[in-house]
C-alpha positions as CSV (number, residue, x, y, z in Angstrom):
1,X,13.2,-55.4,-2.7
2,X,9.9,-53.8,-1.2
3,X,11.7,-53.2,1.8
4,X,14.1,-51.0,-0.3
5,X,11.1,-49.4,-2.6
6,X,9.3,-48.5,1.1
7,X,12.4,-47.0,2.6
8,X,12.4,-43.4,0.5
9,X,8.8,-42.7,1.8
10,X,9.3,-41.2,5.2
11,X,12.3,-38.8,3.8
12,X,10.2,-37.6,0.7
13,X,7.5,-37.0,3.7
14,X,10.0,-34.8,5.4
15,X,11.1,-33.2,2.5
16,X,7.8,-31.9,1.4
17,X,7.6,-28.9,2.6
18,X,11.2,-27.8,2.5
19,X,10.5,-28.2,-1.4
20,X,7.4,-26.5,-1.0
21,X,9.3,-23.6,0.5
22,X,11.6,-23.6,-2.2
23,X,8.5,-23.9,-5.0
24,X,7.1,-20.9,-3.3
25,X,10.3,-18.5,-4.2
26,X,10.6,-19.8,-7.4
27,X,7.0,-18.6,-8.1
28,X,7.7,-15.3,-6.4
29,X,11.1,-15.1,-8.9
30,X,9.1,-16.3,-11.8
31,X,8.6,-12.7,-13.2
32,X,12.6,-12.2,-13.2
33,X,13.5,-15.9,-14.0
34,X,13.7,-17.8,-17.5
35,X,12.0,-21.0,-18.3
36,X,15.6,-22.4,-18.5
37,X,16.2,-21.1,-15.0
38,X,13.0,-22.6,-13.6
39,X,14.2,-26.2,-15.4
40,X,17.4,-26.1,-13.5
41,X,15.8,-25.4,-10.3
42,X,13.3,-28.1,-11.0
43,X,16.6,-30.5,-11.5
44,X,18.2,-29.5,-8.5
45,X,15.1,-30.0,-6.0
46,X,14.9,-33.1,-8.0
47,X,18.1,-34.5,-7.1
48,X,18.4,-33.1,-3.7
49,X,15.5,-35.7,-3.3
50,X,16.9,-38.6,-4.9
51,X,20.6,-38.4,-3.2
52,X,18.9,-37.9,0.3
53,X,16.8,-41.0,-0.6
54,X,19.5,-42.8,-2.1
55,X,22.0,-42.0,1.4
56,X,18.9,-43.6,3.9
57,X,19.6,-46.6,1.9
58,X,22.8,-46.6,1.8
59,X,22.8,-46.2,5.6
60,X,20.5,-48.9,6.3
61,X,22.5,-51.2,4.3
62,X,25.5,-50.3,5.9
63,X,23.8,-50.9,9.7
């Protein structure tokens, strides 16, 4: 089980700054966007992460 918990890590260090890219247009968009917008944004950066953690996993438990 730590072995699972450890495995996200090096992907979310990947992804860091492709969702930092992606924070910094939402900020530039943030006079034309809705709270709501910004929300679904949030979700979708969210879950980007978590399904690109959750397919490392499910390839190393495949190898």
């Amino acid at each position: 089980m730590v072995m699972m918990l450890d495995t996200p890590q090096p992907e979310q260090h990947v992804q860091q700054p492709i969702t930092r890219q992606r924070r910094t247009v939402e900020r530039r968009d943030d006079n034309h966007t809705t709270p709501v917008k910004r929300q679904i944004l949030a979700a979708v950066t969210l879950w980007r992460t978590l399904r690109g953690g959750l397919l490392q996993m499910m390839r190393r438990l495949q190898s």
